[in-house]
N, C-alpha and C positions, 0 to 999 in steps of 0.2 A: 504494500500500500504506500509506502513510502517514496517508492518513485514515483507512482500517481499522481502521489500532491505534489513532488516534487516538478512533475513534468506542468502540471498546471499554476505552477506560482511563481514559475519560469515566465510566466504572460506577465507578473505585475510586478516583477520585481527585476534587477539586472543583475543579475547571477549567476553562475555556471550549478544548474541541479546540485552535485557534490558539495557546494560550499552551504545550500539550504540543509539546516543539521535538524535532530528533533527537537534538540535546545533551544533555537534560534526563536528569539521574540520577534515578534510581529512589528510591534512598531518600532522598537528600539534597536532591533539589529537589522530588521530588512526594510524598513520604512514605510511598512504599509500603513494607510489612513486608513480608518474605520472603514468610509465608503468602497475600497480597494479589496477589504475582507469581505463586505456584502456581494460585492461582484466576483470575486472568489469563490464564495458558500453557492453562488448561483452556478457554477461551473461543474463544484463538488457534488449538484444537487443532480446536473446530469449526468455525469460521469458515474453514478453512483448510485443511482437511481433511488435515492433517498429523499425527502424533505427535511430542509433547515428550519425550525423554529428561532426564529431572533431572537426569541427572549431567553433561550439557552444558552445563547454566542458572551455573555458578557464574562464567563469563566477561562475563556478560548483566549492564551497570549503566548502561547509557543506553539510551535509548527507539531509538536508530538501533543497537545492539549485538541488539535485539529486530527489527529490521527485519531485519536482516544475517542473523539467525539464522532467521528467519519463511522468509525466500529461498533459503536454503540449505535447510531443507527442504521447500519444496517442488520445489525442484530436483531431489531425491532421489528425489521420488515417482512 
């Protein structure tokens, strides 16, 4: 799953995949803006065939917080 997100966050951030780690914070290492994760979660929602509820996202500030979250829904599903 981790190249997944990897290959998708590749679109919003300027990175080579291998330097997105599962540690890497969202806004304070890769500089995402909130808006940037929403349009993100919309990616993961296809790629993934899940639905994001926003009001779960405000836990989500590392790339492995998104993984954790990505796997719990589709465990859901």
């Amino acid at each position: 799953m981790l190249d997944q997100v990897r290959d998708i966050m590749t679109r919003y951030v300027e990175l080579e995949p291998e330097q997105i780690l599962p540690e890497s914070k969202l806004a304070e290492e890769l500089g995402l803006t909130s808006f940037a994760v929403m349009s993100m979660m919309g990616d993961f929602e296809e790629e993934f065939g899940i639905t994001v509820d926003e009001n779960e996202l405000t836990d989500i500030h590392t790339v492995g917080d998104i993984i954790a979250y990505l796997e719990k829904k589709q465990a859901e599903a």
